[in-house]
TIKOLNU-311793 format. One record per atom (N, C-alpha, C): y, z, x; residue in three letters; atom name. Coordinates in nm, 4 decimals. Layout:
(nudo (Y; Z; X); "ALA"; "CA");
...
END
This chain:
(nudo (3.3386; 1.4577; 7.5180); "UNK"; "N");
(nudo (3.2461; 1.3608; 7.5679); "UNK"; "CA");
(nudo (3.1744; 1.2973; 7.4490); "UNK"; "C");
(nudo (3.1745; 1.1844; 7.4485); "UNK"; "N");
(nudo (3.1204; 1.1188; 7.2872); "UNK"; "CA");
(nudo (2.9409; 1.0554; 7.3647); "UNK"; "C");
(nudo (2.9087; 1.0584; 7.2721); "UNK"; "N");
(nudo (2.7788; 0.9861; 7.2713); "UNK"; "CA");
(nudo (2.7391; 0.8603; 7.2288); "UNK"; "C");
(nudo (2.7730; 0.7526; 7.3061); "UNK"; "N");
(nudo (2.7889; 0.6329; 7.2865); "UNK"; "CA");
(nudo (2.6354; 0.5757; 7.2645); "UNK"; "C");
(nudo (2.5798; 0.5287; 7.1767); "UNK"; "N");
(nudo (2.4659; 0.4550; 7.1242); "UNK"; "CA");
(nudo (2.4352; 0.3372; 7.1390); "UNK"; "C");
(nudo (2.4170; 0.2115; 7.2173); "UNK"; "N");
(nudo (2.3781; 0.1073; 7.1976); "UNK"; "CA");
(nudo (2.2221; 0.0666; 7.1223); "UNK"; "C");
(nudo (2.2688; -0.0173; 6.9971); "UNK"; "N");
(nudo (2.1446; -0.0625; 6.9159); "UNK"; "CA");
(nudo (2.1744; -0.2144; 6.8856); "UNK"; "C");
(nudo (2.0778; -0.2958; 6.9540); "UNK"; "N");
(nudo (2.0789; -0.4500; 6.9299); "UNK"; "CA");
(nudo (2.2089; -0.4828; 7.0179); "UNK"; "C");
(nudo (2.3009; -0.5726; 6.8867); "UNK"; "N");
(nudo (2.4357; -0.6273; 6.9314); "UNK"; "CA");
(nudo (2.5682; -0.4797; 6.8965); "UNK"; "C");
(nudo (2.4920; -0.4159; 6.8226); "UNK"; "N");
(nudo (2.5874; -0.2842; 6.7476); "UNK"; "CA");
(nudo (2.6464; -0.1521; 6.8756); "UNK"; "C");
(nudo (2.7523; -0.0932; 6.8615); "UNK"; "N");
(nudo (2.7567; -0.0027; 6.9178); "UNK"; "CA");
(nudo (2.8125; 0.0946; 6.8208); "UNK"; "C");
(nudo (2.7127; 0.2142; 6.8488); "UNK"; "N");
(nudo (2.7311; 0.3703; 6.7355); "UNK"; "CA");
(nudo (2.7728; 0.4606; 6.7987); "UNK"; "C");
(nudo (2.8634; 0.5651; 6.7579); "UNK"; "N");
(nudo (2.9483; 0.6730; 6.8311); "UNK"; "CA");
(nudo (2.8558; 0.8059; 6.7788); "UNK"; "C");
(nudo (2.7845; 0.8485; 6.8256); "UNK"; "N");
(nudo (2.6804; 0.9440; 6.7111); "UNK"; "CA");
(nudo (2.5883; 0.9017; 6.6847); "UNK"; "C");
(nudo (2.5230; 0.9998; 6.6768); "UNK"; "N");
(nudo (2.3467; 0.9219; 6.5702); "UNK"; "CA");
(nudo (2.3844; 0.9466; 6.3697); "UNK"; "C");
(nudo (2.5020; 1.0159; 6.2959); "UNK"; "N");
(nudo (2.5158; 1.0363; 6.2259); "UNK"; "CA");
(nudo (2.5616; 0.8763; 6.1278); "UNK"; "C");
(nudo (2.6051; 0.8013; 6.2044); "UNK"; "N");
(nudo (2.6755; 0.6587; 6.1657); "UNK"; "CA");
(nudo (2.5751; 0.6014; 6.0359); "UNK"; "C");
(nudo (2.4396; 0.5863; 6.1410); "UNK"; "N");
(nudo (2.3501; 0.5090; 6.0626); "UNK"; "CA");
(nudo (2.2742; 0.5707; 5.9151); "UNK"; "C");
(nudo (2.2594; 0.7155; 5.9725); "UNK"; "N");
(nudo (2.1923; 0.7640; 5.8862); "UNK"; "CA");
(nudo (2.2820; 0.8023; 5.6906); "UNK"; "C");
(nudo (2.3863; 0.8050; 5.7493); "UNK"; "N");
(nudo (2.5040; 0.8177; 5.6629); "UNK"; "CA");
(nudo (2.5134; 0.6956; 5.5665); "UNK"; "C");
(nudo (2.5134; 0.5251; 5.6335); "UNK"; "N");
(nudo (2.5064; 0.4623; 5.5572); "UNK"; "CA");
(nudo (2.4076; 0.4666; 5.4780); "UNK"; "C");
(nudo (2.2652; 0.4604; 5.5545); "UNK"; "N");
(nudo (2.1393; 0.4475; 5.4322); "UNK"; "CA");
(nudo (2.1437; 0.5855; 5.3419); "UNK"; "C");
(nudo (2.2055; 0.6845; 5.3572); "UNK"; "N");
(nudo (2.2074; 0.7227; 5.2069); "UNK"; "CA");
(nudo (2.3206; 0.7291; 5.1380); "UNK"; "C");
(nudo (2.4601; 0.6859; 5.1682); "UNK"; "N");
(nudo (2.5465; 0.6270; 5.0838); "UNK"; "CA");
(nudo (2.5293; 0.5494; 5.0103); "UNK"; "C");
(nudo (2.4162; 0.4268; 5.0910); "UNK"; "N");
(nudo (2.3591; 0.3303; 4.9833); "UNK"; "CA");
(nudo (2.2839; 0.3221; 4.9156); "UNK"; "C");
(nudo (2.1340; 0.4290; 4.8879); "UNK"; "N");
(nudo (2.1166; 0.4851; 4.8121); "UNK"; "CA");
(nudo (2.1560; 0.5571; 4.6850); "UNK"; "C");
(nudo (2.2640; 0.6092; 4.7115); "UNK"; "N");
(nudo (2.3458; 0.6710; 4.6139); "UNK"; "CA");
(nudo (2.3635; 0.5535; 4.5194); "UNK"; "C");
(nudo (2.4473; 0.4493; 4.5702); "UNK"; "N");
(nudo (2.4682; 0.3881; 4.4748); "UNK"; "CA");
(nudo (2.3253; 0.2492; 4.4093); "UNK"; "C");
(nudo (2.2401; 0.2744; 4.4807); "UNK"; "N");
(nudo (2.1572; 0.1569; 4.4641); "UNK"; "CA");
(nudo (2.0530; 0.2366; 4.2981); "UNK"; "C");
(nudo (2.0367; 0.0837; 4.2313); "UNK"; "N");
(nudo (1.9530; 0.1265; 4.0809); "UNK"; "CA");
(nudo (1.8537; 0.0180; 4.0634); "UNK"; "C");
(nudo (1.7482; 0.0325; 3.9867); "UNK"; "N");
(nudo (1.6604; -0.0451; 3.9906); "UNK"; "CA");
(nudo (1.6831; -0.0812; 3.8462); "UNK"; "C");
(nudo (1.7628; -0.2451; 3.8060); "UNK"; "N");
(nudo (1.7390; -0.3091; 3.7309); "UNK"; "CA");
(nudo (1.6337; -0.3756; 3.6383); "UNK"; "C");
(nudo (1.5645; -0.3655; 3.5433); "UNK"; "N");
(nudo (1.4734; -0.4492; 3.5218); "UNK"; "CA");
(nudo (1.3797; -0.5269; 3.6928); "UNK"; "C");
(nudo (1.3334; -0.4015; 3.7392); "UNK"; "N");
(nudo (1.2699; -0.4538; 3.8411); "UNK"; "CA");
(nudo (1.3217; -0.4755; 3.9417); "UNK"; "C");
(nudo (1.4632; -0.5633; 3.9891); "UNK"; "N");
(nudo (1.5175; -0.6140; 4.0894); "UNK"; "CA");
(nudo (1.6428; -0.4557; 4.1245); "UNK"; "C");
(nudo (1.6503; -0.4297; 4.2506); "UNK"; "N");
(nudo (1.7469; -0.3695; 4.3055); "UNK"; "CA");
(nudo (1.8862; -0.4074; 4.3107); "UNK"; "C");
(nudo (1.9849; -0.3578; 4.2497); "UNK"; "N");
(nudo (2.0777; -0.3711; 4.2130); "UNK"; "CA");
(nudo (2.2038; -0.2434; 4.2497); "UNK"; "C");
(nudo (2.3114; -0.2933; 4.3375); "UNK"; "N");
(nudo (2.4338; -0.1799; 4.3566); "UNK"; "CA");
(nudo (2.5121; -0.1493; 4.1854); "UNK"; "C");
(nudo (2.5553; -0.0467; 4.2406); "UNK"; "N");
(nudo (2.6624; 0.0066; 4.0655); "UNK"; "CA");
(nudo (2.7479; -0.1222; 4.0775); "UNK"; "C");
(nudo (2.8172; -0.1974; 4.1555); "UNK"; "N");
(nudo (2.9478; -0.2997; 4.1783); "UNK"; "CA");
(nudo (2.8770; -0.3673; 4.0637); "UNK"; "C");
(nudo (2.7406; -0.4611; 4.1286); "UNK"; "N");
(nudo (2.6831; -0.5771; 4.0528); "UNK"; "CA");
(nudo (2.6813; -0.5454; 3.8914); "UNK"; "C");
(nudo (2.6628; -0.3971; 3.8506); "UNK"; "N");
(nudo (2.6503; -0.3561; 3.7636); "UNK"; "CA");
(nudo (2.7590; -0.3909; 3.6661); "UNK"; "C");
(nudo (2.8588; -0.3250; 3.7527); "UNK"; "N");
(nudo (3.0164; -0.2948; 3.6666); "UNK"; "CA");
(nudo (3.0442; -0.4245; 3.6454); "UNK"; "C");
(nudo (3.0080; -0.5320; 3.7541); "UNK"; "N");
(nudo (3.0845; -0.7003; 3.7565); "UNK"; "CA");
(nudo (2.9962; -0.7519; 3.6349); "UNK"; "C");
(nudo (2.8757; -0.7315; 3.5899); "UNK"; "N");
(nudo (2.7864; -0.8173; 3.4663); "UNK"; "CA");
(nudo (2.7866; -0.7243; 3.3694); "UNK"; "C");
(nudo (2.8227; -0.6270; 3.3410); "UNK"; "N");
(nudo (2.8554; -0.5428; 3.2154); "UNK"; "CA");
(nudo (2.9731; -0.5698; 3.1966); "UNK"; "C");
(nudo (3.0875; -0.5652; 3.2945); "UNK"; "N");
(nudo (3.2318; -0.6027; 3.2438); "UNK"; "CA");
(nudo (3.3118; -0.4422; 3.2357); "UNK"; "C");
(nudo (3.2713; -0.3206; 3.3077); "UNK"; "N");
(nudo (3.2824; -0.2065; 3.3121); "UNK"; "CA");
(nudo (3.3661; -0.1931; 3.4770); "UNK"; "C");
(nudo (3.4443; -0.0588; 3.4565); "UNK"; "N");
(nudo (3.4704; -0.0311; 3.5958); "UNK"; "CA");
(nudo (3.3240; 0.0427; 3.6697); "UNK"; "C");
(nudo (3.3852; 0.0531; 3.7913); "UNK"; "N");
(nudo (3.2535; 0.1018; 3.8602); "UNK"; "CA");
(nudo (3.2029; 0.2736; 3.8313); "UNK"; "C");
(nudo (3.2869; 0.3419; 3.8010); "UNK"; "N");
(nudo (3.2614; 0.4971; 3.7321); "UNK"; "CA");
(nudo (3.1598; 0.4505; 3.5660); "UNK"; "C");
(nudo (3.2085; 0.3792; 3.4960); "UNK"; "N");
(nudo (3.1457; 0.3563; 3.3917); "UNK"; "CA");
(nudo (2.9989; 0.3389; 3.4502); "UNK"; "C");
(nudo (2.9905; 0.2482; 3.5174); "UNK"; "N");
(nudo (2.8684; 0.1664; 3.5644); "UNK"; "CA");
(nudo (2.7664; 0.2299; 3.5914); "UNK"; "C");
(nudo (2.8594; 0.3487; 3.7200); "UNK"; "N");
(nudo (2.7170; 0.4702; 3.7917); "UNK"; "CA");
(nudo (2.6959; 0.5283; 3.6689); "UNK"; "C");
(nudo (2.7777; 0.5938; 3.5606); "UNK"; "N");
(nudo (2.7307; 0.6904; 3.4447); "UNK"; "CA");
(nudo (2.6576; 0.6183; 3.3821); "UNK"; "C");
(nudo (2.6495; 0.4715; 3.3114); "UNK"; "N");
(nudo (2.5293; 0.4320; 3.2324); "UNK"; "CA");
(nudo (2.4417; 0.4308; 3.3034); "UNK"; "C");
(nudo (2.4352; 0.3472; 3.4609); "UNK"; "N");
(nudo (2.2894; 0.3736; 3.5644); "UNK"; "CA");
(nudo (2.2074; 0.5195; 3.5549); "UNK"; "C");
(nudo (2.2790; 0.6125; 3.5731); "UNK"; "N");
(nudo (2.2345; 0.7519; 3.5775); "UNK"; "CA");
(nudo (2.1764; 0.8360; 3.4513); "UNK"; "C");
(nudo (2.2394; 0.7721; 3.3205); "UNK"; "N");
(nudo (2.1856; 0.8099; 3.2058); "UNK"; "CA");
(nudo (2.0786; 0.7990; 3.1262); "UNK"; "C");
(nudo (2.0564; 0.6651; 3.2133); "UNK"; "N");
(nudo (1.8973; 0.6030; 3.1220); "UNK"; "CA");
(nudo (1.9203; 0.4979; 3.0430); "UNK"; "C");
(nudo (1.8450; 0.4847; 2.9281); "UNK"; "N");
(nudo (1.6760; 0.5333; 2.9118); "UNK"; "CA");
(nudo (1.5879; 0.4726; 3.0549); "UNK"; "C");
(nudo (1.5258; 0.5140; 3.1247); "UNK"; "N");
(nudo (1.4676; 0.4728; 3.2085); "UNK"; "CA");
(nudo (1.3006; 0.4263; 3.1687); "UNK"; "C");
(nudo (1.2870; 0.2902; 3.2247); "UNK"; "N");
(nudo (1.3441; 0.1875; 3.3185); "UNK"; "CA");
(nudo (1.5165; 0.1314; 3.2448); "UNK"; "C");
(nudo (1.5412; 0.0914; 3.3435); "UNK"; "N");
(nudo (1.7194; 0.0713; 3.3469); "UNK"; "CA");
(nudo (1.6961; -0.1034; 3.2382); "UNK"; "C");
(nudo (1.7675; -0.1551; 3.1776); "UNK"; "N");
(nudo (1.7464; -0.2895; 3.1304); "UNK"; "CA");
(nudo (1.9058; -0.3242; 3.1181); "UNK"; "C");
(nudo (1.9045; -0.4437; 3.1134); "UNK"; "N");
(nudo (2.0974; -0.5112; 3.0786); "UNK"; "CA");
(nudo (2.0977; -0.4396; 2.9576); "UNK"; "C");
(nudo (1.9977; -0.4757; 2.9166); "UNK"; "N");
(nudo (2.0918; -0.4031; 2.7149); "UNK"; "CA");
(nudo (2.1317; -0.3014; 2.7240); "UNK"; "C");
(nudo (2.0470; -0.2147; 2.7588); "UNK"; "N");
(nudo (2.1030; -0.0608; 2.7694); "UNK"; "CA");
(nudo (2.1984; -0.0301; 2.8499); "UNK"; "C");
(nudo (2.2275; -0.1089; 2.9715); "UNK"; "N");
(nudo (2.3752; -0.0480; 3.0021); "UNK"; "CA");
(nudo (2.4575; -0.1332; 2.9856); "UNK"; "C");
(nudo (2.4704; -0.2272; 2.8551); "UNK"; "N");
(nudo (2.6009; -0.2626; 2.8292); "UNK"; "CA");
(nudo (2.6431; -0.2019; 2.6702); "UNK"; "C");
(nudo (2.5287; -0.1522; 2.6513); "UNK"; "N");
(nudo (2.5536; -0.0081; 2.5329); "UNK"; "CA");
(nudo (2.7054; 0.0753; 2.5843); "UNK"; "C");
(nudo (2.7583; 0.1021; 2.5225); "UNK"; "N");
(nudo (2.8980; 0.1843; 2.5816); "UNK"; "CA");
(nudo (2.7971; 0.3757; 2.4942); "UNK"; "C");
(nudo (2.7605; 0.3853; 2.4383); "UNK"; "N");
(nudo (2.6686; 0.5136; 2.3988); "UNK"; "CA");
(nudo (2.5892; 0.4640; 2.3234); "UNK"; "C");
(nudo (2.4871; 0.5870; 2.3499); "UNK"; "N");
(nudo (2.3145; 0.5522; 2.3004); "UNK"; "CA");
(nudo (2.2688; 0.6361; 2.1667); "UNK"; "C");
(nudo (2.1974; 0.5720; 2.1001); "UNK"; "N");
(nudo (2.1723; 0.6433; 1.9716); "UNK"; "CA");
(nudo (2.1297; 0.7860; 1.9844); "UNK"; "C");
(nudo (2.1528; 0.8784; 1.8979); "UNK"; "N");
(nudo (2.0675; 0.9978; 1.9029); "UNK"; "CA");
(nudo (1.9445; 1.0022; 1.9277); "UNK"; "C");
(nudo (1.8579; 0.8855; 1.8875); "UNK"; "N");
(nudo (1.7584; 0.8873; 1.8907); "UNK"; "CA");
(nudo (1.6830; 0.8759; 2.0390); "UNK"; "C");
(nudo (1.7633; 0.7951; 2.0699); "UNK"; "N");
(nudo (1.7343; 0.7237; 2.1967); "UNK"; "CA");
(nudo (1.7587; 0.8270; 2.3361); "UNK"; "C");
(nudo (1.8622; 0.9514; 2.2717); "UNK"; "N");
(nudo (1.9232; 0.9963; 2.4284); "UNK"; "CA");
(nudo (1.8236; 1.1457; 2.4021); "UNK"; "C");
(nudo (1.7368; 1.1691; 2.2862); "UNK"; "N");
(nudo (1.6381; 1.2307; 2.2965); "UNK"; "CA");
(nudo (1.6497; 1.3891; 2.2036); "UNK"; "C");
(nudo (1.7940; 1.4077; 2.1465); "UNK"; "N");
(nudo (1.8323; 1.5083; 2.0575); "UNK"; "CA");
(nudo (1.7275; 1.5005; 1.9339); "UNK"; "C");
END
C-alpha cells in the first residue's frame, strides 16, 4: 500500500522524496564570495570536473573566493602546516 502525497500541482510517493532532495542539495551547495553557488557552477567557471570542484569547495581557505578555487594546490602556508 503506498502513501500517495498530494502537494500543490506535485504528487510524492512517501514523505522521504522531499526531504532527500533538500539535503542532497545541500551537500552540494557552497557559499561563493557571498552568493550561493552549486559544485556544477563551480567546475563550469574554474574549468575543473565536478570531483575537482567539491574538493577545492571543501578545502578552503574559508570564506570560499574564485582565486582560491582555481588554485589547483594551496601554499603551505596557506593550508596551515
Amino acid at each position: 500500500m503506498s502513501r500517495d502525497i498530494k502537494v500543490g500541482p506535485y504528487k510524492f510517493v512517501g514523505r522521504s522524496n522531499m526531504r532527500a532532495g533538500h539535503a542532497r542539495a545541500a551537500l552540494y551547495a557552497h557559499v561563493v564570495e557571498g552568493k550561493l553557488v552549486s559544485t556544477a557552477q563551480i567546475a563550469k567557471r574554474v574549468g575543473v570536473s565536478m570531483a575537482a570542484a567539491y574538493d577545492r569547495a571543501k578545502r578552503g581557505p574559508f570564506p570560499l573566493t574564485w582565486s582560491s578555487l582555481e588554485k589547483a594546490r594551496l601554499n603551505a602556508k596557506q593550508e596551515g602546516v
